[in-house]
Every structure is written in structure tokens, then in C-alpha cells.
mmCIF file of the N, C-alpha and C atoms, coordinates in Angstrom:
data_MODEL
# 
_entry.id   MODEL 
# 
loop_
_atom_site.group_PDB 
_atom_site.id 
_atom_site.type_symbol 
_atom_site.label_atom_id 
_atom_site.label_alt_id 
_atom_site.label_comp_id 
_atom_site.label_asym_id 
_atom_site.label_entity_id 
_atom_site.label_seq_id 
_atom_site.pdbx_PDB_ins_code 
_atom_site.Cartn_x 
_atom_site.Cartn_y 
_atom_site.Cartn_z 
_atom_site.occupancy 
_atom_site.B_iso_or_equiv 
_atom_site.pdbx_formal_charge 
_atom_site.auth_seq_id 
_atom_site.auth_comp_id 
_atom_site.auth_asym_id 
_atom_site.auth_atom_id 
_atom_site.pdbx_PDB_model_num 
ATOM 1   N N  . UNK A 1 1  ? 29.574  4.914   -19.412 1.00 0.00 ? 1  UNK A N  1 
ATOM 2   C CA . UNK A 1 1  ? 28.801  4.783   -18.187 1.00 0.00 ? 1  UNK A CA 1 
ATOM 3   C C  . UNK A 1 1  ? 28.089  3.425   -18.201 1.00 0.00 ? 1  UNK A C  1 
ATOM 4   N N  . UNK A 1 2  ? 28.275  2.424   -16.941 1.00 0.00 ? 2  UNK A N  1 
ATOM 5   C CA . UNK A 1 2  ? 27.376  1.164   -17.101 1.00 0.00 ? 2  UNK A CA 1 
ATOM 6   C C  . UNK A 1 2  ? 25.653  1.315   -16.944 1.00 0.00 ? 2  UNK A C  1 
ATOM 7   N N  . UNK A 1 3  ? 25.668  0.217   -17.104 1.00 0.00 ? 3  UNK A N  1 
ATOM 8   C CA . UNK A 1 3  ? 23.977  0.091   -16.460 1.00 0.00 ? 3  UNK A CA 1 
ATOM 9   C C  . UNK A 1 3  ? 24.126  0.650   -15.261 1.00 0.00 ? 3  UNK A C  1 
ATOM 10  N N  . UNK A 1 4  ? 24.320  -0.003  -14.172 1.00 0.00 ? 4  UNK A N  1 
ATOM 11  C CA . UNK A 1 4  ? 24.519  0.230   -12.790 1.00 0.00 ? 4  UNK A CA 1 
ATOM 12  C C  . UNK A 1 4  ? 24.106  1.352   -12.607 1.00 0.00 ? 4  UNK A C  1 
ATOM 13  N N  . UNK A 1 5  ? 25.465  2.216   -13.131 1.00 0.00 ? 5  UNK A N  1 
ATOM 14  C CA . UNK A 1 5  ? 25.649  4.176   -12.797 1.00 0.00 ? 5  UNK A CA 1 
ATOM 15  C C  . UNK A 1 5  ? 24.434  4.455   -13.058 1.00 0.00 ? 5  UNK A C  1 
ATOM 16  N N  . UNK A 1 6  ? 24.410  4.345   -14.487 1.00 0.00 ? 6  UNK A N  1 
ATOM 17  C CA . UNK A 1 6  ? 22.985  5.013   -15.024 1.00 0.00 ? 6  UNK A CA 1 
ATOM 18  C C  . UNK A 1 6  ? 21.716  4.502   -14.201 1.00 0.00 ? 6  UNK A C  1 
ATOM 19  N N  . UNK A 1 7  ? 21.211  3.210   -13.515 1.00 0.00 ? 7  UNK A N  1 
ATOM 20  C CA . UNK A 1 7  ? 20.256  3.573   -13.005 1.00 0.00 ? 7  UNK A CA 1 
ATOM 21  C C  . UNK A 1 7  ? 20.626  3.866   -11.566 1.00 0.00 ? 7  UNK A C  1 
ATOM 22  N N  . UNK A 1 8  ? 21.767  3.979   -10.775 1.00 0.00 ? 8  UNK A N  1 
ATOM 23  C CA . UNK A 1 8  ? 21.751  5.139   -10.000 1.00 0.00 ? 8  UNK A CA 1 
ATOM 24  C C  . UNK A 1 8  ? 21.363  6.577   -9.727  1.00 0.00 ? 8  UNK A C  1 
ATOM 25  N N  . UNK A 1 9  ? 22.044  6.815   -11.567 1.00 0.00 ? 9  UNK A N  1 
ATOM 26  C CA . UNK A 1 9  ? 21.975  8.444   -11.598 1.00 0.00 ? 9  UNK A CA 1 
ATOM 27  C C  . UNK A 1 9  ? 20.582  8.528   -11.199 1.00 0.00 ? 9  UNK A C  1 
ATOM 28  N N  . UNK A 1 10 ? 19.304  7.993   -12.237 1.00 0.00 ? 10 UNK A N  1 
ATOM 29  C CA . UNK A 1 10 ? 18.239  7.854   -12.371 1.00 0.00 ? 10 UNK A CA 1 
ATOM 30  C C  . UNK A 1 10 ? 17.501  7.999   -11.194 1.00 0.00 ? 10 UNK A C  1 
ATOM 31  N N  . UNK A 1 11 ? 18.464  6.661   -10.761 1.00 0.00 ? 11 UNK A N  1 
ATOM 32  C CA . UNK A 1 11 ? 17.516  6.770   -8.771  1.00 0.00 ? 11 UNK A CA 1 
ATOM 33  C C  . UNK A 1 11 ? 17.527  8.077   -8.132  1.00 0.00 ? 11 UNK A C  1 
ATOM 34  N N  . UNK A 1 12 ? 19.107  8.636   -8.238  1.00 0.00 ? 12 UNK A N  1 
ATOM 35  C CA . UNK A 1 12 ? 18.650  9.755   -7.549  1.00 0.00 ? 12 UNK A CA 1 
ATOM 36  C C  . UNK A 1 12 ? 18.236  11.061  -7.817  1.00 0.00 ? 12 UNK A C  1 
ATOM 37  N N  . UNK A 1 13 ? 17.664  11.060  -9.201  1.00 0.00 ? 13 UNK A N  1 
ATOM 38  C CA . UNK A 1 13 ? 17.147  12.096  -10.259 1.00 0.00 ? 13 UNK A CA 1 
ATOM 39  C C  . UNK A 1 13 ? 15.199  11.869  -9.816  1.00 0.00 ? 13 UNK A C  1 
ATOM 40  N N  . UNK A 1 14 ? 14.956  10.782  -9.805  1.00 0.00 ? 14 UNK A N  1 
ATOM 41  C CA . UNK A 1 14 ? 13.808  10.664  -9.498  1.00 0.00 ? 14 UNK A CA 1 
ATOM 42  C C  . UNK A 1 14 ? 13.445  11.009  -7.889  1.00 0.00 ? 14 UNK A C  1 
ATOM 43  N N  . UNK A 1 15 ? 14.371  10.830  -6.847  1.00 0.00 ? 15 UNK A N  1 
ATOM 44  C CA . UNK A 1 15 ? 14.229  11.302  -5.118  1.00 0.00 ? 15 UNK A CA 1 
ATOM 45  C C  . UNK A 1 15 ? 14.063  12.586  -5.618  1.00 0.00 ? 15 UNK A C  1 
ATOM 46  N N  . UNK A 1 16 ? 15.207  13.231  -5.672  1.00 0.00 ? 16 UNK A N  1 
ATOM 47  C CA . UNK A 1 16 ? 15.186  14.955  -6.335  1.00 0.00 ? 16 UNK A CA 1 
ATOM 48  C C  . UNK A 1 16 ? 13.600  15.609  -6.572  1.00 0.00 ? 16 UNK A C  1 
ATOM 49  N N  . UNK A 1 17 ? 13.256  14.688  -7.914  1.00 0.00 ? 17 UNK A N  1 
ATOM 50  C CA . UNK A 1 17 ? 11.461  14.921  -8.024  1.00 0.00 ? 17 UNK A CA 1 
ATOM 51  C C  . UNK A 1 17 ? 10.438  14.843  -7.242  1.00 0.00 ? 17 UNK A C  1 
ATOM 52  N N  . UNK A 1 18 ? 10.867  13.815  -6.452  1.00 0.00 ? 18 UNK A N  1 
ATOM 53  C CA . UNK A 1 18 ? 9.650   13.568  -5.302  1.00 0.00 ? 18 UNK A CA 1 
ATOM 54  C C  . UNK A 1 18 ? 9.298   12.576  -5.505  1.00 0.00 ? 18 UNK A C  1 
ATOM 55  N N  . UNK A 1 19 ? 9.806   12.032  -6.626  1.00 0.00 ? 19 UNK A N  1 
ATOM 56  C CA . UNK A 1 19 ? 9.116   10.585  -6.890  1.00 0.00 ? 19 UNK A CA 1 
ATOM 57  C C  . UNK A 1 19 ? 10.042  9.759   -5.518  1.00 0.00 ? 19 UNK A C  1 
ATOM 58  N N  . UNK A 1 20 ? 8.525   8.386   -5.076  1.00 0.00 ? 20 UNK A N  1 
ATOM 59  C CA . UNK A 1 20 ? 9.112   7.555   -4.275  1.00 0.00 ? 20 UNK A CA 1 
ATOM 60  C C  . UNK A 1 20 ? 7.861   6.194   -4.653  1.00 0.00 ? 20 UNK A C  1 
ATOM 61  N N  . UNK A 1 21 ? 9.273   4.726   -4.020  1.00 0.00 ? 21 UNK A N  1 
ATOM 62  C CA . UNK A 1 21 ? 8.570   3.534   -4.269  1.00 0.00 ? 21 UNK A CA 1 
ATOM 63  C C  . UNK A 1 21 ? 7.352   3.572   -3.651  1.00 0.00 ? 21 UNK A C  1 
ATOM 64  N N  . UNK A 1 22 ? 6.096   3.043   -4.754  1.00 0.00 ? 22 UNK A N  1 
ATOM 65  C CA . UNK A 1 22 ? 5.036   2.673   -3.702  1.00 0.00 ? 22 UNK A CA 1 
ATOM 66  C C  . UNK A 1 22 ? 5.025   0.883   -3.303  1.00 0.00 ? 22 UNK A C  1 
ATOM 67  N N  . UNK A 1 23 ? 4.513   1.350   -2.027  1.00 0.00 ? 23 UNK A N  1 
ATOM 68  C CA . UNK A 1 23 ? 5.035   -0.071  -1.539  1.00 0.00 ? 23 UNK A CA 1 
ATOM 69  C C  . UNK A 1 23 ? 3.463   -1.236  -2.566  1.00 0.00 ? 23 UNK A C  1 
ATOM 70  N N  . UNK A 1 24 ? 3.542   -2.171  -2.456  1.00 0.00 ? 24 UNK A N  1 
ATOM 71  C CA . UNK A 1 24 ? 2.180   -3.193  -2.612  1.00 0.00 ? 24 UNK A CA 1 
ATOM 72  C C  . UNK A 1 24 ? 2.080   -4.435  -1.878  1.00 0.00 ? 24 UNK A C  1 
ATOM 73  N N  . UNK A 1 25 ? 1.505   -4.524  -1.735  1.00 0.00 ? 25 UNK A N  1 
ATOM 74  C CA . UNK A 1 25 ? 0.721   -5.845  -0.878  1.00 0.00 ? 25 UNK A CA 1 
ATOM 75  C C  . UNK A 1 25 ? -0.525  -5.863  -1.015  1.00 0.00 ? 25 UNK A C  1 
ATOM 76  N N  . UNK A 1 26 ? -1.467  -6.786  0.101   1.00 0.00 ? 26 UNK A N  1 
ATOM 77  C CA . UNK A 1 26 ? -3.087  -6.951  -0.180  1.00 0.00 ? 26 UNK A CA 1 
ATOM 78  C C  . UNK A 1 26 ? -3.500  -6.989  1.150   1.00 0.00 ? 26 UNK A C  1 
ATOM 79  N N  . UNK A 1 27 ? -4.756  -6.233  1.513   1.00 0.00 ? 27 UNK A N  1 
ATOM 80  C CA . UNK A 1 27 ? -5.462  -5.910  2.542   1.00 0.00 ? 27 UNK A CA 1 
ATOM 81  C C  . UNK A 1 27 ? -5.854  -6.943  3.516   1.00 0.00 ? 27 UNK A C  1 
ATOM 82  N N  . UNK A 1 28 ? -5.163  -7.007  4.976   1.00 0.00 ? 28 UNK A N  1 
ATOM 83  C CA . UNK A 1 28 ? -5.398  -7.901  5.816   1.00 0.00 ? 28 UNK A CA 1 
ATOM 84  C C  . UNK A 1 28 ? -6.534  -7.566  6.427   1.00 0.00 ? 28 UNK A C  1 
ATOM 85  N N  . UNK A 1 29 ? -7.268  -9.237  6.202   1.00 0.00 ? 29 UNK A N  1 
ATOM 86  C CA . UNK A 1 29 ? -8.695  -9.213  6.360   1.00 0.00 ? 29 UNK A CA 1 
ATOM 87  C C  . UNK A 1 29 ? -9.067  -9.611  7.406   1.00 0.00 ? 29 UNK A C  1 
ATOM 88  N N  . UNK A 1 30 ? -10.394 -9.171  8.403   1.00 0.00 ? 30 UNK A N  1 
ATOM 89  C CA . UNK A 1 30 ? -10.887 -9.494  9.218   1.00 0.00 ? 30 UNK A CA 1 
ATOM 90  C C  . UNK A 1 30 ? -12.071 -9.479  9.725   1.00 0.00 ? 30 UNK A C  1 
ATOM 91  N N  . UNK A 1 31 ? -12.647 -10.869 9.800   1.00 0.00 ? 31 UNK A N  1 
ATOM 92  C CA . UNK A 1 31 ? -14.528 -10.747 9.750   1.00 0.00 ? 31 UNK A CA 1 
ATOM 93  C C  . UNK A 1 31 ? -14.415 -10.978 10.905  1.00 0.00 ? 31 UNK A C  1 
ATOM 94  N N  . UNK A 1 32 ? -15.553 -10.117 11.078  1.00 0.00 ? 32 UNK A N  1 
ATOM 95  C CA . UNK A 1 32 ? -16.278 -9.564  13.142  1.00 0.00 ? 32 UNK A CA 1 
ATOM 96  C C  . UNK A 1 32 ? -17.253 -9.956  13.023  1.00 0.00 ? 32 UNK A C  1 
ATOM 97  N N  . UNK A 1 33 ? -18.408 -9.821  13.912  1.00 0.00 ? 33 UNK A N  1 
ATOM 98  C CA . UNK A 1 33 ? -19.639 -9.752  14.062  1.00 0.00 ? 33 UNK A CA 1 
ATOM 99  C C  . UNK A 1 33 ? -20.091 -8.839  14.191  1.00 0.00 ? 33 UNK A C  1 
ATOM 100 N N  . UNK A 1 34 ? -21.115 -8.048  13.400  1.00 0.00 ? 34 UNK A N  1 
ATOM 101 C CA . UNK A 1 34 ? -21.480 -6.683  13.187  1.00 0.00 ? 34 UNK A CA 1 
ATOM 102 C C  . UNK A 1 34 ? -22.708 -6.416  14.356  1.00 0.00 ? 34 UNK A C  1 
ATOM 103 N N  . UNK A 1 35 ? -22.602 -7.388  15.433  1.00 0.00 ? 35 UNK A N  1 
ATOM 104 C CA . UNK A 1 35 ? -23.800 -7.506  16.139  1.00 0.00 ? 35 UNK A CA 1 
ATOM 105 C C  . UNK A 1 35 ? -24.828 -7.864  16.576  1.00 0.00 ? 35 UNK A C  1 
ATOM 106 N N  . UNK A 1 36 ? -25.148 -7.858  14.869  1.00 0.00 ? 36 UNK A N  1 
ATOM 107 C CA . UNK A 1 36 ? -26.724 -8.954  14.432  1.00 0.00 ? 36 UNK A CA 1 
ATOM 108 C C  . UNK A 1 36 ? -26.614 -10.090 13.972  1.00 0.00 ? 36 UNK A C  1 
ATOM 109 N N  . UNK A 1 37 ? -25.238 -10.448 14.517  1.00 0.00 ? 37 UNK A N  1 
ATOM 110 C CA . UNK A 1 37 ? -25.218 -11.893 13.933  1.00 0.00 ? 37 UNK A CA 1 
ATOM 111 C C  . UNK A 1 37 ? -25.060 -12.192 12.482  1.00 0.00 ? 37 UNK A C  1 
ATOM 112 N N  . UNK A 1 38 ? -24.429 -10.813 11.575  1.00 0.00 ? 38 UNK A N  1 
ATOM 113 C CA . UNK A 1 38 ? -24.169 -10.988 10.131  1.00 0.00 ? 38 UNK A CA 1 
ATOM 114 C C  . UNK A 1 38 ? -22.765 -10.960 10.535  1.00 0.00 ? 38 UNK A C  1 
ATOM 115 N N  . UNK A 1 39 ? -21.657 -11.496 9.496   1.00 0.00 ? 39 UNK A N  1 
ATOM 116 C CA . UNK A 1 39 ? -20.633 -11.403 9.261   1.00 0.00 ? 39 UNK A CA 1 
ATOM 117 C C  . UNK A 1 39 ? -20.213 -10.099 8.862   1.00 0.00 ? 39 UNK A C  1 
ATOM 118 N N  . UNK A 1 40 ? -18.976 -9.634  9.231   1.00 0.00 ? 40 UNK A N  1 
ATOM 119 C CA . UNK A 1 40 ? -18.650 -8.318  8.591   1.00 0.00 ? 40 UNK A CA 1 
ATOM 120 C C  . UNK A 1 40 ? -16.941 -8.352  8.205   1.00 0.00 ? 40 UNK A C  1 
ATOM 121 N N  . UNK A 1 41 ? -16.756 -7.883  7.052   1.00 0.00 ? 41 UNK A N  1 
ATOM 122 C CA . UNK A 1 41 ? -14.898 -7.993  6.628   1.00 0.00 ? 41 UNK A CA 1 
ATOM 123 C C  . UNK A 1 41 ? -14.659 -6.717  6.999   1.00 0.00 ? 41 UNK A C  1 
ATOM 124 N N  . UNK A 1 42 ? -13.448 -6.647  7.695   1.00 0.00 ? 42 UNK A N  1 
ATOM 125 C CA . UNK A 1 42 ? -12.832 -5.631  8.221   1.00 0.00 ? 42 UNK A CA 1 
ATOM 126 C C  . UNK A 1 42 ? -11.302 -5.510  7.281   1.00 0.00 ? 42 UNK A C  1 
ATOM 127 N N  . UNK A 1 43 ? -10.684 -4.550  6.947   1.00 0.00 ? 43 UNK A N  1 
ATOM 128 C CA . UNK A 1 43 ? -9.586  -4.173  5.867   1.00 0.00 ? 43 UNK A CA 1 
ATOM 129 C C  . UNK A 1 43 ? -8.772  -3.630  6.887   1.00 0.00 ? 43 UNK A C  1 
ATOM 130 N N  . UNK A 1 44 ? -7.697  -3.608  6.992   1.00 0.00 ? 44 UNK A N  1 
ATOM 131 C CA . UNK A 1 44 ? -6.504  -3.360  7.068   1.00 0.00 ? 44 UNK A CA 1 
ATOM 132 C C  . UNK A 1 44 ? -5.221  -3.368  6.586   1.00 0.00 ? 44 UNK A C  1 
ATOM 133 N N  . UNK A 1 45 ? -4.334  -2.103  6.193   1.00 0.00 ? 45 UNK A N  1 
ATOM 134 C CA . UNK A 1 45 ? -3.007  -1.751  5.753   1.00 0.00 ? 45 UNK A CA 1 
ATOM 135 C C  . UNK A 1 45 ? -2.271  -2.814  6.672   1.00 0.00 ? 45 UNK A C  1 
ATOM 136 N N  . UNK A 1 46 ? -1.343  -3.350  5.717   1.00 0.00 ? 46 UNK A N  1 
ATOM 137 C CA . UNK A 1 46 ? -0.209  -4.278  6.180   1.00 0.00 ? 46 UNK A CA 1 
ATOM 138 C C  . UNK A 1 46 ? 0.852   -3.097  6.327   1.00 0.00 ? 46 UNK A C  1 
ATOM 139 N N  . UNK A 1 47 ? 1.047   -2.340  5.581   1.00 0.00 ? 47 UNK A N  1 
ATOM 140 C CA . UNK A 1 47 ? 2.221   -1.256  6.214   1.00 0.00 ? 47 UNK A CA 1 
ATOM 141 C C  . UNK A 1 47 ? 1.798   -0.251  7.244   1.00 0.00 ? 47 UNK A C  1 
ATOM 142 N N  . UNK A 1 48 ? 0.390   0.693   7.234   1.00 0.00 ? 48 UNK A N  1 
ATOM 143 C CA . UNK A 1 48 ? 0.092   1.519   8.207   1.00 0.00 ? 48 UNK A CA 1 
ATOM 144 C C  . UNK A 1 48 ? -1.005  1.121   9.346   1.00 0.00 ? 48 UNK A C  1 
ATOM 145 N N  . UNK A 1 49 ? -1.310  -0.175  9.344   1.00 0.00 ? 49 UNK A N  1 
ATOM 146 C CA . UNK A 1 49 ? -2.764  -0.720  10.150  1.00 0.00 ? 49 UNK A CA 1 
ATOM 147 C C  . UNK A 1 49 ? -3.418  0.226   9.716   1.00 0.00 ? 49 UNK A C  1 
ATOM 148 N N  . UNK A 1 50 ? -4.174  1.034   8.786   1.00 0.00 ? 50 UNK A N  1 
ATOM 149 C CA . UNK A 1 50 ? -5.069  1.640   9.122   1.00 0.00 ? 50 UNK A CA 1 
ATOM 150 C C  . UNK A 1 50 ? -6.092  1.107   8.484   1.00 0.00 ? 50 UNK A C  1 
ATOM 151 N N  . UNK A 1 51 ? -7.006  1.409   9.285   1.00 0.00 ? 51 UNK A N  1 
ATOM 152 C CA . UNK A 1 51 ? -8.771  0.606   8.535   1.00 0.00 ? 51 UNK A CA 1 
ATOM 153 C C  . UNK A 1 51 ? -8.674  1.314   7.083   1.00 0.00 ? 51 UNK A C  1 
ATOM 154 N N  . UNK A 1 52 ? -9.410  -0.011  5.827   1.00 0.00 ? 52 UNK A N  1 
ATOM 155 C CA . UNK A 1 52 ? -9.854  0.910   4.887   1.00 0.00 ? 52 UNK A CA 1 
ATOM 156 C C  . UNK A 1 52 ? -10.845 0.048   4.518   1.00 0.00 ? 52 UNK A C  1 
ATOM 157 N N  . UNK A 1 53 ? -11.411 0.197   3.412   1.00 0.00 ? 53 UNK A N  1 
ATOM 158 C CA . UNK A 1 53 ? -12.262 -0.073  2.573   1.00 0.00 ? 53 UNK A CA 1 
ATOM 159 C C  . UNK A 1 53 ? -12.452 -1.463  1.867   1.00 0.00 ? 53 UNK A C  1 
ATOM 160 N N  . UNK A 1 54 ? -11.146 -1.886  1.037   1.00 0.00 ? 54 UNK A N  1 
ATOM 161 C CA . UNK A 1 54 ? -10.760 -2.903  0.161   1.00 0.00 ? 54 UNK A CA 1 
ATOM 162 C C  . UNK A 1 54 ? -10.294 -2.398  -0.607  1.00 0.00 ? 54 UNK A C  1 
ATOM 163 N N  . UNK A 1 55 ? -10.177 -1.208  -1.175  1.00 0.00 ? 55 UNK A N  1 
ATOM 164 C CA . UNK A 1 55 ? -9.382  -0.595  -2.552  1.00 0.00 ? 55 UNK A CA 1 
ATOM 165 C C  . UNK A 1 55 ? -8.576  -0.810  -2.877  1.00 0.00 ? 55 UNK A C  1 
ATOM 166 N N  . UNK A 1 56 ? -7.879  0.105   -3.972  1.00 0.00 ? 56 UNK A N  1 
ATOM 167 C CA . UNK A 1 56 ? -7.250  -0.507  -5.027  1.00 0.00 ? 56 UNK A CA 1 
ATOM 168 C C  . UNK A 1 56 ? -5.630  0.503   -3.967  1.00 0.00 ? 56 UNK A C  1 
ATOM 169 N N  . UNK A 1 57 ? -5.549  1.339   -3.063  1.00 0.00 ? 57 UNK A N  1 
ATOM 170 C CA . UNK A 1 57 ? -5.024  2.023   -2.358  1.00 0.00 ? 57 UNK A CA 1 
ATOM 171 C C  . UNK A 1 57 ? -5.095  2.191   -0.797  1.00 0.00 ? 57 UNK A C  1 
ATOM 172 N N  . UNK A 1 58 ? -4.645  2.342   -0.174  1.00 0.00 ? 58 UNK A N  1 
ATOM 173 C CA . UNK A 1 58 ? -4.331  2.810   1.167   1.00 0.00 ? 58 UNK A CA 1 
ATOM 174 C C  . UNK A 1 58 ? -4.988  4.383   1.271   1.00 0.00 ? 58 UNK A C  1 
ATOM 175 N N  . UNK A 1 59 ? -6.341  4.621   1.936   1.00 0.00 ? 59 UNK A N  1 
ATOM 176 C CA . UNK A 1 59 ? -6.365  6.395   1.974   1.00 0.00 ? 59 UNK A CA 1 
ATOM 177 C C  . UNK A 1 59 ? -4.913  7.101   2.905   1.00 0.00 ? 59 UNK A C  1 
ATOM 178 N N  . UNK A 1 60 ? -4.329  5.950   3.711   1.00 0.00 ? 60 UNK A N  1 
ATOM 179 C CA . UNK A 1 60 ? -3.555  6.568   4.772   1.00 0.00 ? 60 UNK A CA 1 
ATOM 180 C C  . UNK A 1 60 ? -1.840  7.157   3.725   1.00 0.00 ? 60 UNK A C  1 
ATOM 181 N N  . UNK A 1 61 ? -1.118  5.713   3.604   1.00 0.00 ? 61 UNK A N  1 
ATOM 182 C CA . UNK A 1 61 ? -0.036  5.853   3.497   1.00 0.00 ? 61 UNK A CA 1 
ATOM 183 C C  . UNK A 1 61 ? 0.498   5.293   2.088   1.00 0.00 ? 61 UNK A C  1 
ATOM 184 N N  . UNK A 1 62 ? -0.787  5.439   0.910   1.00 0.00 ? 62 UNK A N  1 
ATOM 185 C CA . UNK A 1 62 ? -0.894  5.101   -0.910  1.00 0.00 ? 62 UNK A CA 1 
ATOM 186 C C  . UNK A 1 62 ? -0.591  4.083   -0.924  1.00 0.00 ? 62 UNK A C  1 
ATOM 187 N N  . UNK A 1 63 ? -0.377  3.156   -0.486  1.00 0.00 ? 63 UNK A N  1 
ATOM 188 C CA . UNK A 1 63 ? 0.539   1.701   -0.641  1.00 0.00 ? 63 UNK A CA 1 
ATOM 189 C C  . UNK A 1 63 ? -0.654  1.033   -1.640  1.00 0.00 ? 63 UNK A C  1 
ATOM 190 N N  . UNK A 1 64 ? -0.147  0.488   -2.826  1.00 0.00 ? 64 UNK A N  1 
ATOM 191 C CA . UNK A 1 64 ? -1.288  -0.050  -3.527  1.00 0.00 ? 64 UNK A CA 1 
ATOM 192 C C  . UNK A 1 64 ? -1.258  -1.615  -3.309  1.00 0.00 ? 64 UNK A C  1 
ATOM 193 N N  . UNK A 1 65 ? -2.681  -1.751  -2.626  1.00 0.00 ? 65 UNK A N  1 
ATOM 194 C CA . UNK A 1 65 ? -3.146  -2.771  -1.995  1.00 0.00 ? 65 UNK A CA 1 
ATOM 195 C C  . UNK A 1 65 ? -4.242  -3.996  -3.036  1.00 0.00 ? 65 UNK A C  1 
ATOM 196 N N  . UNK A 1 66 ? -3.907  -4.989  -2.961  1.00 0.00 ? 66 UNK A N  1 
ATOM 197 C CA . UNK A 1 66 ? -5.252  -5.845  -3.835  1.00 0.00 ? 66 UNK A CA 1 
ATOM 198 C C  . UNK A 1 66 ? -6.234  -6.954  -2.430  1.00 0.00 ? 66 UNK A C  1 
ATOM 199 N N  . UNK A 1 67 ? -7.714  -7.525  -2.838  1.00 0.00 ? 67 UNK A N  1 
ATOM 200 C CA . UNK A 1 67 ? -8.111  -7.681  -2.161  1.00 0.00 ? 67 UNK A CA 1 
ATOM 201 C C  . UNK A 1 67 ? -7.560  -9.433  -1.543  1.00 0.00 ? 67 UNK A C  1 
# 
């Protein structure tokens, strides 16, 4: 059996499990004005837009994100 096969088999031994790629990238940033005239950074998922935090993760769609 080559390499190849074998990490085929693998690939599709791990779908089977549930295992799946997590995607990565880094949180698209965006400073607003919070109103009072302070700056504010706004986070956003490059794969799901969804607002987050800055973490080390996506709460939406796990994608592990850096800042």
C-alpha cells in the first residue's frame, strides 16, 4: 500500500469519526467609535462574519483564529 492510499484510507477513517479540518486564519479587525469619542476594535470571523471577541476561536463556526 503507498503513502497516498494510506493517507486516504486515513482521510476517510477520520470523516467516519467526525473528525473535520479546522479552518485558521486571524480576526478581521474593525475600530468604530464607541460614541464618546474612544476608539473601539470590533472582531470578526473571516469564514462566518460573526462578531467575536479576539480569541483564540470562533464561538460561531470553531475556526481557530489569531489576533
Amino acid at each position: 500500500m503507498t503513502i497516498e492510499e494510506r493517507a486516504e484510507t486515513f482521510s476517510v477513517l477520520l470523516k467516519q469519526l467526525g473528525y473535520t479540518k479546522v479552518q485558521t486564519g486571524a480576526w478581521v479587525e474593525k475600530i468604530v467609535d464607541d460614541g464618546q469619542g474612544f476608539p473601539k476594535t470590533i472582531y470578526h470571523c473571516p469564514f462566518c462574519n460573526t462578531e467575536g471577541n479576539g480569541t483564540h476561536y470562533c464561538p460561531e463556526c470553531g475556526a481557530r483564529l489569531k489576533e
